[in-house]
KEPA-706447 format. One record per residue: residue in three letters; x, y, z of N, C-alpha, C in turn. Coordinates in steps of 0.05 Angstrom, whole numbers, plus 5000, padded with zeros to 4 digits. Each point is the difference from the previous one (the first is absolute). Layout:
KEPA-706447
AlaXYZXYZXYZ/...
//
This chain:
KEPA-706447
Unk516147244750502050115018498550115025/Unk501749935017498350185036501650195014/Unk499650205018500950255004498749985024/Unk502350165026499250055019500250394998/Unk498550225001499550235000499850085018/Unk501450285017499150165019499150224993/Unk498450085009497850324992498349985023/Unk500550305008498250085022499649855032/Unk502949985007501249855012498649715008/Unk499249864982499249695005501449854967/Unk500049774993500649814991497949834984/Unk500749964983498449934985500649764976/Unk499349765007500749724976499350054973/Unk501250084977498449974978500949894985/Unk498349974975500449824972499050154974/Unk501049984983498850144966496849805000/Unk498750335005496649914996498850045016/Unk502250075035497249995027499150274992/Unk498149885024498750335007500749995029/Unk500550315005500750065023498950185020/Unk499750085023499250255020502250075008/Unk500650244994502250135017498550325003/Unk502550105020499450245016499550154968/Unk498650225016498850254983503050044980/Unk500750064977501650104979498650254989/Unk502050194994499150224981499549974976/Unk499249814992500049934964496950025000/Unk499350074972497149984990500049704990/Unk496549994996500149764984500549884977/Unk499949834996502450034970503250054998/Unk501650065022502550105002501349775004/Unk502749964993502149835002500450035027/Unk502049885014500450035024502449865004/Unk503249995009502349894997500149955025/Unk501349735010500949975032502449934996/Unk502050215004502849925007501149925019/Unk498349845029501149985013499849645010/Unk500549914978499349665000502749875021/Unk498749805014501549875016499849784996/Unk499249844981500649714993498849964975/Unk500949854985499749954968500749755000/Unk498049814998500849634990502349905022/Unk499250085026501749935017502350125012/Unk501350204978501850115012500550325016/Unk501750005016498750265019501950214985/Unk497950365004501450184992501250054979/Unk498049904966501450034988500750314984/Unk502350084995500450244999498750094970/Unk498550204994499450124976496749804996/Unk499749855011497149894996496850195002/Unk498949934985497150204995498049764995/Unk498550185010497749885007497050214984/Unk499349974976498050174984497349905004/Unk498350275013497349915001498150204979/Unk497449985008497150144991498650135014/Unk499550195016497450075014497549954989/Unk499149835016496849904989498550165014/Unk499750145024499250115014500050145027/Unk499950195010499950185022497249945013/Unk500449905033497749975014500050095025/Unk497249845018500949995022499849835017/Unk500249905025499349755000497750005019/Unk498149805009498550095008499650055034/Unk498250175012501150155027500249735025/Unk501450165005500149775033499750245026/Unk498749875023498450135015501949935029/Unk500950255003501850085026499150065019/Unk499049955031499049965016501850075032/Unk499950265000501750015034498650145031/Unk500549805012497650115027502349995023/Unk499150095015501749895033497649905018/Unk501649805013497949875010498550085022/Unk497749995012498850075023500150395000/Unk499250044975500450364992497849974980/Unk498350155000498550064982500650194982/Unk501750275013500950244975501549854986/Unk501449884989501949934985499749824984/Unk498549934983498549784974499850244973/Unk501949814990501250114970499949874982/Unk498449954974500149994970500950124986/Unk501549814983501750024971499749874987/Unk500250144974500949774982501650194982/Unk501349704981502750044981499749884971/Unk500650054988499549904973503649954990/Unk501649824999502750034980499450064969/Unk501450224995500749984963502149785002/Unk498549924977502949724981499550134975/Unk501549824975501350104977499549604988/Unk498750054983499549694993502450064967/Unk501949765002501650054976501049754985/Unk499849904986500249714982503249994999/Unk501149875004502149854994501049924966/Unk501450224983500549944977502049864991/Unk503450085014502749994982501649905021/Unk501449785006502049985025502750024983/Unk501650155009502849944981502750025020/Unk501449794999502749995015501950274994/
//
């Protein structure tokens, strides 16, 4: 069975078995995790009362990306950053209409 999921305002294709990245979740590892907010199930849209049961495999982060802002023909103004995203790595267990 396949499942379209919203969490953490993006979208997400799944199936019984993936593994997934989604936004940071408050769950530990080891925790169930329920998505009630499924928008497609075997084709059909919105189905009402549908769940979507996962696993937290793990809490991370991902790795940094390097942010870079200057103005041009200025020397004061050259700025480094960087960012790291938390995700929430969580297995795909139970799809149920």
């Amino acid at each position: 069975m396949k499942a379209v999921i919203e969490t953490g305002g993006k979208q997400y294709y799944v199936e019984e078995g993936s593994i997934v990245y989604v936004e940071k979740l408050d769950n530990n590892e080891g925790d169930k995790v329920v998505f009630d907010n499924v928008l497609l199930v075997d084709g059909n849209p919105v189905v009402k009362g549908a769940k979507v049961e996962g696993k937290v495999i793990k809490q991370g982060k991902n790795r940094k990306i390097r942010i870079f802002k200057y103005v041009q023909k200025n020397n004061k103004n050259r700025k480094t950053q960087g960012h790291r995203q938390p995700y929430t790595k969580v297995e795909i267990v139970k799809i149920t209409k």
